[in-house]
VODONU-217384 format. One line per field, with one value per residue (C-alpha): residue number from 1; x, y, z. Coordinates in nm, 3 decimals, always signed. Layout:
BEGIN
i = c(NUM:...)
u = c(X:...)
v = c(Y:...)
w = c(Z:...)
***
This chain:
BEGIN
i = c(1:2:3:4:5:6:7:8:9:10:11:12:13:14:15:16:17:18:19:20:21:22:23:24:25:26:27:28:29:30:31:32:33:34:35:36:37:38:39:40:41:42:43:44:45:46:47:48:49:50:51:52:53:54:55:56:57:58:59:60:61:62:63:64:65:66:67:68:69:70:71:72:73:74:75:76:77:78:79:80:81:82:83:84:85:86:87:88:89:90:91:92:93:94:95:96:97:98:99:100:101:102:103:104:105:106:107:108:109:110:111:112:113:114:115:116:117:118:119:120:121:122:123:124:125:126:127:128:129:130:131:132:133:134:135:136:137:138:139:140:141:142:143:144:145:146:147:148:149:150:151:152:153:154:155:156:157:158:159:160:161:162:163:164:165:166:167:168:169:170:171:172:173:174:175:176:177:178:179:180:181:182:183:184:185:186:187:188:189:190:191:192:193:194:195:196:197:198:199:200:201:202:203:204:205:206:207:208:209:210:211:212:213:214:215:216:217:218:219:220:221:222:223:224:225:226:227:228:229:230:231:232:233:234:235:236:237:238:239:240:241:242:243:244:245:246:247:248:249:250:251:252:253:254:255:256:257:258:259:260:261:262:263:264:265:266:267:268:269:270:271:272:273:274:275:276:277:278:279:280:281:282:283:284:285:286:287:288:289:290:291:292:293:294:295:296:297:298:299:300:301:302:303:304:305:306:307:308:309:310:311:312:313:314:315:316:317:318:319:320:321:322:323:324:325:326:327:328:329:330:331:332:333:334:335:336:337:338:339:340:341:342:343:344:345:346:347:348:349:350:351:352:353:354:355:356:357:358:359:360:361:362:363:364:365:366:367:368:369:370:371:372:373:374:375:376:377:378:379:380:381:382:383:384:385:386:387:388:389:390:391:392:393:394:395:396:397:398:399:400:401:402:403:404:405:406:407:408:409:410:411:412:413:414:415:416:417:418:419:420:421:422:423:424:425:426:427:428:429:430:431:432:433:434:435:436:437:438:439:440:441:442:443:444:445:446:447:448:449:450:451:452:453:454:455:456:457:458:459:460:461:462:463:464:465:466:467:468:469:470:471:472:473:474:475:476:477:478:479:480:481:482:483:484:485:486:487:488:489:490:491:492:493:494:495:496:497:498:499:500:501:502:503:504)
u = c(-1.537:-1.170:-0.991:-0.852:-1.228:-1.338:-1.053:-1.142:-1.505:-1.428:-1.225:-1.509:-1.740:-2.021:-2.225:-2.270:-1.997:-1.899:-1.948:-1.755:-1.526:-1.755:-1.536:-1.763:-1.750:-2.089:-2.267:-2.189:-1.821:-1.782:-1.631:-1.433:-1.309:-1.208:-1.018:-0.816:-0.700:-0.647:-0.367:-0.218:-0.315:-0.668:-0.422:-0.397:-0.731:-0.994:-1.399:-1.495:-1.654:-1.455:-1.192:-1.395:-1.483:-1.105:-1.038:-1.294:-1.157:-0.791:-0.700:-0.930:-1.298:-1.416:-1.633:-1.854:-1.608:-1.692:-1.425:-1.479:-1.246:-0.897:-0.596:-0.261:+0.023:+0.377:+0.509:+0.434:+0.369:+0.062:-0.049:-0.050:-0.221:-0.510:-0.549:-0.612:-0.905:-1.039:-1.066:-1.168:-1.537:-1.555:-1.436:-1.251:-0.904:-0.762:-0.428:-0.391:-0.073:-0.047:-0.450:-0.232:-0.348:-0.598:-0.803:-0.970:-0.736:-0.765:-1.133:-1.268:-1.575:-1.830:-1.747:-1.373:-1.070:-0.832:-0.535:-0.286:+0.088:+0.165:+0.378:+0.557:+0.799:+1.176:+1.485:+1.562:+1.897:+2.115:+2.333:+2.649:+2.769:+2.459:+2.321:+1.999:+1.798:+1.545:+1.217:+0.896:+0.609:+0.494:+0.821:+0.769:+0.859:+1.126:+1.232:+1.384:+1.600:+1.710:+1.827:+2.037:+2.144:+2.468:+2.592:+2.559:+2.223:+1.836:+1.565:+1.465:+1.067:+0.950:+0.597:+0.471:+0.338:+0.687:+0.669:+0.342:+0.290:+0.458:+0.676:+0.388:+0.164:+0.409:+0.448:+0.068:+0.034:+0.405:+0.440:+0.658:+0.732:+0.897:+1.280:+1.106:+1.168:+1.562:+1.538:+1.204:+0.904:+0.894:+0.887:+1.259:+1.392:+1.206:+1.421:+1.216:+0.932:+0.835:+0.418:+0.148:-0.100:-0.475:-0.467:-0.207:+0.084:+0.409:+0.643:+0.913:+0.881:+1.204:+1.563:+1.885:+2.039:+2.145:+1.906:+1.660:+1.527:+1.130:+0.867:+0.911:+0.629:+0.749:+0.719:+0.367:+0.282:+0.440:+0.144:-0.132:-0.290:-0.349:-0.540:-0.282:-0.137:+0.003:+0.398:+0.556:+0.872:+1.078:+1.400:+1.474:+1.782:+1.992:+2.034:+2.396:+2.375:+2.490:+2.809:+2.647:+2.263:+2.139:+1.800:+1.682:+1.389:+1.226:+0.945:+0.711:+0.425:+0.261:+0.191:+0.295:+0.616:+0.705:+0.602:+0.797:+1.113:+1.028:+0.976:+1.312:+1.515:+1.418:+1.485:+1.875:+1.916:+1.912:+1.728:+1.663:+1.678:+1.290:+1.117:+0.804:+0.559:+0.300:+0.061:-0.029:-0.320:-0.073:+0.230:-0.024:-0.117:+0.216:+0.369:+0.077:+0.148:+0.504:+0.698:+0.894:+1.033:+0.824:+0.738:+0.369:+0.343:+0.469:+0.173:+0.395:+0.745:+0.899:+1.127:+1.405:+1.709:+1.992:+2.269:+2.503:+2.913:+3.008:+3.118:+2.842:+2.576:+2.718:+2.739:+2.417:+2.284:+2.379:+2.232:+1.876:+1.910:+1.948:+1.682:+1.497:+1.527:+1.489:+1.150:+1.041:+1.146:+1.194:+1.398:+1.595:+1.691:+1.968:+1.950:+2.208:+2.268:+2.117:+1.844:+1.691:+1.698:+1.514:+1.226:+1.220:+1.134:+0.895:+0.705:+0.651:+0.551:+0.322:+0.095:-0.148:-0.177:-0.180:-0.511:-0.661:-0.549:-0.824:-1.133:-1.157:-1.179:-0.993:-1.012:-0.642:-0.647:-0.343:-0.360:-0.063:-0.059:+0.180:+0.482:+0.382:-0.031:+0.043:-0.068:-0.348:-0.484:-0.400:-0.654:-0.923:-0.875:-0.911:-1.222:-1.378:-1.334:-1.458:-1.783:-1.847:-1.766:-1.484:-1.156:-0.812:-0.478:-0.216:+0.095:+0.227:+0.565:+0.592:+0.868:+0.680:+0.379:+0.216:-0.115:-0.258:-0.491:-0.646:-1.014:-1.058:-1.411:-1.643:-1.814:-2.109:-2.215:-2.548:-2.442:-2.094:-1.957:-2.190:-2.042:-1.618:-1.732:-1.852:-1.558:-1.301:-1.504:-1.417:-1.061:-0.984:-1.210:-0.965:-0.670:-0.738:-0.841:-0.471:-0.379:-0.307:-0.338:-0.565:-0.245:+0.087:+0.137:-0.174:-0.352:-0.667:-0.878:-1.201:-1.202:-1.071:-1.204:-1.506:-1.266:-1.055:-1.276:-1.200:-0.809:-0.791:-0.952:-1.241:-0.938:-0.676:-0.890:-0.981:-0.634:-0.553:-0.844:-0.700:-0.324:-0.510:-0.675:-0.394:-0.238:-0.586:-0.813:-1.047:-1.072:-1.029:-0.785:-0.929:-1.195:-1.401:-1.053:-0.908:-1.101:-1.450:-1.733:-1.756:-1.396:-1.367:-1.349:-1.538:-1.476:-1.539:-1.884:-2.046:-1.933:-2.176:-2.185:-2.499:-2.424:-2.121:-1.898:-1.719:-1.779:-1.765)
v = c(-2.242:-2.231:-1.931:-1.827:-1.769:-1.602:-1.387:-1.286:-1.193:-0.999:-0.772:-0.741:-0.660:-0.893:-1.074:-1.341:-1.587:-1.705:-2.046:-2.358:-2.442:-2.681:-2.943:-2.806:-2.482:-2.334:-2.451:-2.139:-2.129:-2.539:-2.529:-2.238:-2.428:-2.739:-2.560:-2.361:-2.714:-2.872:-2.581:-2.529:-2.842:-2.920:-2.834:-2.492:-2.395:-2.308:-2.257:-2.300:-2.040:-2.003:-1.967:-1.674:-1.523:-1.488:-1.308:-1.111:-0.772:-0.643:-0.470:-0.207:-0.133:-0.190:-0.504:-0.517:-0.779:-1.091:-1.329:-1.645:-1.892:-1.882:-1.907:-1.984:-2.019:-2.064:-1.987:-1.690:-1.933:-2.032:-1.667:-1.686:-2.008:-1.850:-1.514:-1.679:-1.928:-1.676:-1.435:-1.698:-1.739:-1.333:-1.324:-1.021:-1.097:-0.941:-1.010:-1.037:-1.035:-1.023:-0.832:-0.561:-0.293:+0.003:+0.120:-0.161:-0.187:-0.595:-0.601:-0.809:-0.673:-0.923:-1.216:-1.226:-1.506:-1.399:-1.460:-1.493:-1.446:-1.505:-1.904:-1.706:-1.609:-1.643:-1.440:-1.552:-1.399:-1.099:-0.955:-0.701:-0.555:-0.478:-0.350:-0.550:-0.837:-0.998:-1.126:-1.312:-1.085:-1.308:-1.195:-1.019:-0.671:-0.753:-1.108:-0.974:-0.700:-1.029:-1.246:-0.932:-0.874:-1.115:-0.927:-0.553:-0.487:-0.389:-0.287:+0.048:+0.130:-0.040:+0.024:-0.019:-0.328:-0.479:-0.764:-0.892:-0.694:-0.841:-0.688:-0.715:-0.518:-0.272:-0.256:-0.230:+0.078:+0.242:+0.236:+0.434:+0.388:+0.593:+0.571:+0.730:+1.075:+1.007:+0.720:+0.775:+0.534:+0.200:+0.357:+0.473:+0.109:-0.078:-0.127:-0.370:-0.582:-0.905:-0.874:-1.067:-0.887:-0.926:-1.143:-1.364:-1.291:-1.202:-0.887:-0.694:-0.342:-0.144:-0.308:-0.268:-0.071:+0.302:+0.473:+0.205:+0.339:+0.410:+0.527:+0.463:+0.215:+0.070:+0.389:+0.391:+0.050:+0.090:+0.233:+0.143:-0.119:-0.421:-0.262:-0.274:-0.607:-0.876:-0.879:-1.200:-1.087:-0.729:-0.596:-0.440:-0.190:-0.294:-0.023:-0.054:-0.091:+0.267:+0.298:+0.506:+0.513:+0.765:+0.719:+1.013:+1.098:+1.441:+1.567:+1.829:+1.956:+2.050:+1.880:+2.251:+2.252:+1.958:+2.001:+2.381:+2.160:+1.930:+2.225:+2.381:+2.052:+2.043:+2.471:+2.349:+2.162:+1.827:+1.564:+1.250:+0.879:+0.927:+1.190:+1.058:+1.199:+1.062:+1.217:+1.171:+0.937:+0.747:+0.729:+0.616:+0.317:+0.234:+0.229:-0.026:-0.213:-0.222:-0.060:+0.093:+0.389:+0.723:+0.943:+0.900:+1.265:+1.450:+1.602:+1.482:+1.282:+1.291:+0.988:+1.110:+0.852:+0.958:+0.769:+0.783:+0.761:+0.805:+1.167:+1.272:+1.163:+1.258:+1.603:+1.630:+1.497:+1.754:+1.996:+1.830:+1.824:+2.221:+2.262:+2.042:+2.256:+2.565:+2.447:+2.350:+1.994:+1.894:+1.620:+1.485:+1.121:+0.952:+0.546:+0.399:+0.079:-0.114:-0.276:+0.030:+0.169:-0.126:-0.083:+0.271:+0.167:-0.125:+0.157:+0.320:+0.021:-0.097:+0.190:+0.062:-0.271:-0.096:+0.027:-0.294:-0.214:+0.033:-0.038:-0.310:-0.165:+0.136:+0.345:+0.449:+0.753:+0.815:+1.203:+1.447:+1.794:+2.079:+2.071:+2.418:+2.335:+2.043:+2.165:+2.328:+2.098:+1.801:+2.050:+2.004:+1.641:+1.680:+1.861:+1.637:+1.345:+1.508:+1.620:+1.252:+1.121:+0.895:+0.814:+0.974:+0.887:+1.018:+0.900:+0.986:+1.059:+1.422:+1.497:+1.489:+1.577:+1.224:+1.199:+0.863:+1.021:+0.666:+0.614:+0.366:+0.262:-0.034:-0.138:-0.382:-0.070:+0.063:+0.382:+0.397:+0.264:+0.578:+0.784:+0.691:+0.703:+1.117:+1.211:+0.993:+1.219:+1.546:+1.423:+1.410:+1.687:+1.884:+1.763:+1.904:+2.250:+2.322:+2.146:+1.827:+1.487:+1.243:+0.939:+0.930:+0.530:+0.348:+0.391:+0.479:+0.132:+0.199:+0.442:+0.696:+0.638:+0.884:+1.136:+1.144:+1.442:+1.678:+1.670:+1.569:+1.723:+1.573:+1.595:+1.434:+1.180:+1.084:+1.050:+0.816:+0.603:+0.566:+0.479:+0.170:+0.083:+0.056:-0.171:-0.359:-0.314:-0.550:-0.405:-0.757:-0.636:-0.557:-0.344:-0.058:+0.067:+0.397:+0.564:+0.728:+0.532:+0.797:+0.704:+0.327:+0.138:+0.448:+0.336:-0.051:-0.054:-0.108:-0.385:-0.687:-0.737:-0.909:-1.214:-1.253:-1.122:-0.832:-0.516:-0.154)
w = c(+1.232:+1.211:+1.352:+1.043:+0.885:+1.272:+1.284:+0.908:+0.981:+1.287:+1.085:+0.852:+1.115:+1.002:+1.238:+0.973:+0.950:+0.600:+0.504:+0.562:+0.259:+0.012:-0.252:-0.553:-0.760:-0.815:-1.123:-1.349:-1.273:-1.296:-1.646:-1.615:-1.269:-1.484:-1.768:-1.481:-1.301:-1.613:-1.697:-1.363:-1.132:-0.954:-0.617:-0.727:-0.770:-0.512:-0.569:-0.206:-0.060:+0.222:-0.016:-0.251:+0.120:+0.228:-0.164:-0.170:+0.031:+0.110:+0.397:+0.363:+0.463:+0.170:+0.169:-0.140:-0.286:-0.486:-0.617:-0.888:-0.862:-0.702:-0.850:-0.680:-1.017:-0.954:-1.290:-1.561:-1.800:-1.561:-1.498:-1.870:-1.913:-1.661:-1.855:-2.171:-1.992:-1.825:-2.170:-2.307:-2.041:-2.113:-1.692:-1.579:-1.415:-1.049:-0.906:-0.586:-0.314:+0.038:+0.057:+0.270:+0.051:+0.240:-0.084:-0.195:-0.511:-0.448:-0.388:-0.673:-0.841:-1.033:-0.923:-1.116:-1.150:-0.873:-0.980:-0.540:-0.664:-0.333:-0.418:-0.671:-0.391:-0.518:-0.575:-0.906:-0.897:-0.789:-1.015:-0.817:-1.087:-1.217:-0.848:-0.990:-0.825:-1.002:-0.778:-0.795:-0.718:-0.419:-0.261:+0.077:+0.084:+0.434:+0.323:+0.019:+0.205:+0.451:+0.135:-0.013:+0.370:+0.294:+0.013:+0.184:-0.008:+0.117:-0.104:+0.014:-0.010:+0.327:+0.372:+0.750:+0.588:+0.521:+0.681:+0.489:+0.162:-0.139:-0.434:-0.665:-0.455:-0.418:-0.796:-0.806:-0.594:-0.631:-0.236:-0.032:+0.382:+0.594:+0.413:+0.134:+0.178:+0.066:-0.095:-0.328:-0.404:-0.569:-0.901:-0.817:-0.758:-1.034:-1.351:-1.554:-1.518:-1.690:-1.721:-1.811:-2.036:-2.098:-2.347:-2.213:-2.407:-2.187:-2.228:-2.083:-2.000:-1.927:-1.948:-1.719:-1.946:-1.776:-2.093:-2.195:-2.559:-2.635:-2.438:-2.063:-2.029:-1.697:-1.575:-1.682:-1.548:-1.178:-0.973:-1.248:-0.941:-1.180:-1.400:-1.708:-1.640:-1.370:-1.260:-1.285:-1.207:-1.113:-1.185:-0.865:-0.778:-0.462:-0.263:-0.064:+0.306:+0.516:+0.653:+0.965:+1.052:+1.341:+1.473:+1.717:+1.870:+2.015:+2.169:+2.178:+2.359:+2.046:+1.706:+1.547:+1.705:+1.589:+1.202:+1.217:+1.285:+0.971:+0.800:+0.950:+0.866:+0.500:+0.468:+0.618:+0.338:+0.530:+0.377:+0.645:+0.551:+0.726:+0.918:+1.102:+1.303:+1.589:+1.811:+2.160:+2.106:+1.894:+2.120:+2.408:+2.183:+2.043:+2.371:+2.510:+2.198:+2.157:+2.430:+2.214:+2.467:+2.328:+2.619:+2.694:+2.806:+2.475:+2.288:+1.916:+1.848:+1.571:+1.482:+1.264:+1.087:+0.906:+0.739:+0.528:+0.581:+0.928:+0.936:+0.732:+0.985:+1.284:+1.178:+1.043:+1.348:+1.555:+1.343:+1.359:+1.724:+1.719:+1.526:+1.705:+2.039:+1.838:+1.786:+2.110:+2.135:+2.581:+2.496:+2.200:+2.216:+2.011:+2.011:+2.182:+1.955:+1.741:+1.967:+2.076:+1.699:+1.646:+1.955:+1.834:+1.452:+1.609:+1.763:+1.434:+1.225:+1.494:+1.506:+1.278:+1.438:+1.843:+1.734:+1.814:+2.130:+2.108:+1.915:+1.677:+1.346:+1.150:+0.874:+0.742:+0.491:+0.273:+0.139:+0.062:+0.194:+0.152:+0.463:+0.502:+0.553:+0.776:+1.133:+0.951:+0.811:+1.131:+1.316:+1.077:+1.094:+1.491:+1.442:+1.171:+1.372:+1.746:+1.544:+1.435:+1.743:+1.627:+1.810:+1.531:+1.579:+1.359:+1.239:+0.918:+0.690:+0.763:+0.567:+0.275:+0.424:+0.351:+0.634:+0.773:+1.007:+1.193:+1.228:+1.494:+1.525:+1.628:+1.274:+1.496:+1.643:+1.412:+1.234:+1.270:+0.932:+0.773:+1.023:+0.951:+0.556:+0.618:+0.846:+0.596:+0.265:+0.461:+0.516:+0.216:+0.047:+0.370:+0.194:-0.177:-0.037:+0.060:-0.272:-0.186:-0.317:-0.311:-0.219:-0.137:-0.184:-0.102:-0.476:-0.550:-0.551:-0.495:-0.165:-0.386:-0.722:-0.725:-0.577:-0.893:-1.084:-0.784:-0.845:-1.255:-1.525:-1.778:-2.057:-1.775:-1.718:-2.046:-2.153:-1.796:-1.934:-2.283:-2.145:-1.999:-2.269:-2.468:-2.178:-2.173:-2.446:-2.315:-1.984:-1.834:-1.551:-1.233:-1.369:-1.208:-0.996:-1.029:-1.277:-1.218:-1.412:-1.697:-1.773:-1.729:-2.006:-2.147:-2.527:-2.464:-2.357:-2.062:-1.856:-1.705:-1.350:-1.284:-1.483:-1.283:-1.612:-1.624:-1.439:-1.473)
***
C-alpha cells in the first residue's frame, strides 16, 4: 500500500483499505473510458480504483462519494471535449480542484466523470493597467499572489487553505480568509470568467469593462459550487501591495472580553485588514504545532492586521491597542518585523492542521452569527460539545462574526461519527436562532444541503433551483449539492443513481 493511499484512508477513518490501482476501467464505464482518452490522451485519464478512491471525497467528512472515471484536461477545449462525451453516456459531470473544500461540495454522487482542473495551473497573463490577471483554475490560491509578488500585486481572499486550494475552488464556493473583513470575498475580486457549460459549449460571463452591460451573471455563477458550470479560466483583480502592514496581538482571560473589543473596534469606525479570534484549547494546539508565540495561558487572542499607508496604520494602531485594554486585554503585542508577523500568521493558518496534534479526525463548521451574539452563542457551542463528549476548539474570523468551531474526534471509535453529526446539527440549528447563516465561505455541498429550508423560503428556493436550471438544464453538473431534494432538478425529473447515471 503506498503511503499516499494509507495516509488517505486514515483520514477517512475506514479500517478497510482501498484497492490497489488496476490498468482496466470496469466493464460499464469501458466505452465511456475510451471516448474520454481518445479526446484528451489515454495519459490523462484514470479508471483505477485507487484513482476513483482518492476522487471520491474532499476535505470534509463526508464519505458517501463515488467517482467514474478521472479526468485530468489541460485545456478548455478538453473540459469541453469531456462534457460533450460524458452528455453524450447520460453521466453527470463534477469538477474538482485541490479536494480542500469542508462541505462535501466535491464529493461525487452516482458514480460521475470527475473532471481534476488541477494541470490547468498557469497565469495566462497580467495586465497593469487593467489591475487584471487572468488564471487557470488549477492555480493555487498562494502561488498566484507569489507570481504577481514582482510587480507589487497579491490576490486578496486567502483562505487558511491557501497554500493548497485552487482558484477554481474558490470560484466554486466564493471563499473568504481572514483579510476578508476589508478586502471582501472572492466574488469582490472576480471580473470575468471563461466557463464551460453543460452541454459543452464555452462562454464568457462578465467583462473588464468598469460597467459590464446585462444581467450580472458572473455574479450569479461565483459561489454556485459547480453546479452551473466549470471555470476554465478567471479574470482576477490585483490588489496593490500595502505601503504599511501592522500585525498585533492581545490577550484576554475571557473569550467575551475579547469579542466586546471586536465589537468596540468596528463601533470606532476602524475596519482591520483581519480580525481573528482563538481560544485556549486552540492556542494550546497551535503553539505545539507551530510555535508561533501566543501565550498558552490567555483564555482568547485575538490576532489583529492593519495596513494601509504608513501614517494611516500607525495611528490606527494605537487606537486598537486602547481599545484593546479597555476591554480587558493583559498584554497587547505588536510584531517586531516581518518574521515574527509571519510565525504569528503561521499560528493562525495552522490551527486546523495542529488538531492532528490532538485526535485524528475533525469536523470544521462554517456558520455566520451576529458580532453582537458571538459570546452567546461560543457558549452554546461549549455546551453542545461537553454534552457529547467531544473535544471543540475555536478559531474563527470574528470580525464578521464567521464561526469554525473544531470537532476533533477519533472516527475508529464505535459511535462517535453519530455523535460529531448531532453536536455539528445543533451547531448550526444554534447559529440560525440568533439569525445567522448557514456559511460564510465554505458552501453548502452536501453537509448543509438539508439545512437550506430552515434559512430560505419554499418560494426562495424554488427560484435558486430555477437560476440553475437555466445555467444547466440538464442537471448534469455536480448534481444533488446545494439544494434540498424537493428543489433539485425539481422540473427535470428524477435523477438515476443506481445505474450509476445521474443522481438527485
Amino acid at each position: 500500500m503506498s503511503p499516499l493511499l494509507a495516509a488517505a484512508a486514515r483520514r477517512l477513518g475506514r479500517r478497510v483499505l482501498p484497492p490497489e490501482p488496476v490498468d482496466h476501467a470496469d466493464d460499464a464505464d469501458a466505452g465511456l473510458v475510451e471516448e474520454l482518452r481518445a479526446a484528451i490522451g489515454a495519459e490523462r485519464v484514470r479508471a483505477d480504483a485507487a484513482a476513483r478512491y482518492l476522487a471520491s471525497r474532499d476535505a470534509s467528512i463526508y464519505s458517501e462519494g463515488t467517482a467514474g472515471p478521472l479526468c485530468f484536461p489541460v485545456t478548455t477545449t478538453q473540459v469541453s471535449a469531456c462534457v460533450k462525451i460524458a452528455a453524450a453516456h447520460d453521466r453527470a459531470v463534477v469538477p474538482r480542484g485541490a479536494g480542500t473544500g469542508l462541505s462535501g461540495g466535491a464529493a461525487p454522487l452516482g458514480r460521475p466523470v470527475v473532471l481534476s482542473l488541477t494541470r490547468m495551473n498557469e497565469l495566462l497573463s497580467v495586465d497593469l493597467d487593467n489591475g487584471v490577471a487572468w488564471v487557470q483554475p488549477g492555480m493555487v490560491n498562494l502561488e498566484l499572489s507569489r507570481r504577481l509578488a514582482p510587480y507589487g500585486m497579491h490576490y486578496a481572499p486567502d483562505p487558511s487553505s491557501q497554500q493548497a486550494c485552487t482558484i477554481g475552488g474558490n470560484v466554486a464556493t466564493n471563499s473568504g480568509g481572514p483579510h476578508c473583513l476589508a478586502y471582501g470575498v472572492t466574488s469582490a475580486h472576480v471580473v470575468a470568467l471563461e466557463v464551460v457549460l453543460s452541454d459543452g459549449s464555452v462562454v464568457t460571463l462578465g467583462d473588464l469593462g468598469a460597467e459590464p452591460a446585462g444581467y450580472d451573471l458572473r455574479g450569479a455563477f461565483v459561489g454556485s459550487e459547480g453546479m452551473c458550470g466549470i471555470t476554465t479560466a478567471a479574470a482576477v483583480r490585483l490588489t496593490p501591495n500595502p505601503a504599511a502592514v501592522r500585525t498585533m496581538l492581545m490577550a484576554y482571560d475571557s473569550v467575551s472580553a475579547g469579542a466586546a473589543t471586536v465589537s468596540a473596534i468596528i463601533a470606532g469606525g476602524i475596519v482591520p485588514a483581519a480580525l481573528e479570534m482563538l481560544d485556549k484549547r486552540c492556542i494550546s494546539a497551535v503553539e505545539d504545532f507551530a510555535k508561533a508565540g501566543y501565550p498558552r495561558d490567555a483564555a482568547s487572542v485575538l490576532l489583529v492586521e492593519l495596513d494601509g499607508p504608513a501614517g494611516g496604520v500607525a495611528a490606527s494602531a494605537d487606537r486598537v491597542a486602547e481599545i484593546a485594554r479597555a476591554n480587558g486585554a493583559v498584554s497587547v503585542r505588536v510584531a517586531a518585523d516581518d518574521d515574527e508577523r509571519a510565525r504569528l500568521w503561521k499560528g493562525r493558518k495552522s490551527a486546523f492542521g495542529a488538531v492532528a496534534n490532538i485526535l485524528p479526525d475533525y469536523y470544521l463548521h462554517d456558520t455566520v452569527v451576529p458580532r453582537s451574539r458571538l459570546v452567546e452563542v461560543l457558549e452554546q457551542v461549549y455546551e453542545i460539545a461537553d454534552r457529547y463528549e467531544l473535544t471543540v476548539l475555536n478559531v474563527f474570523h470574528a470580525g464578521d462574526g464567521n464561526l469554525h468551531p473544531i470537532l476533533a474526534f477519533d472516527a475508529r471509535v464505535d459511535g462517535t461519527i453519530e455523535r460529531v453529526h448531532e453536536a455539528g446539527r445543533e451547531i448550526i440549528e444554534a447559529s440560525l436562532a440568533v439569525g445567522g447563516a448557514l456559511s460564510g465561505e465554505h458552501g453548502i455541498g452536501v453537509e448543509k444541503r438539508d439545512y437550506m429550508d430552515r434559512m430560505f423560503s419554499e418560494a426562495d428556493l424554488d427560484q435558486q433551483s430555477r437560476l440553475r436550471a437555466a445555467f444547466d438544464p440538464h442537471c448534469r453538473l455536480n448534481p444533488g449539492k446545494v439544494l434540498p431534494s424537493a428543489h433539485s432538478c425539481a422540473d427535470i425529473g428524477s435523477l438515476r443513481a443506481a445505474d450509476g447515471k445521474l443522481w438527485g
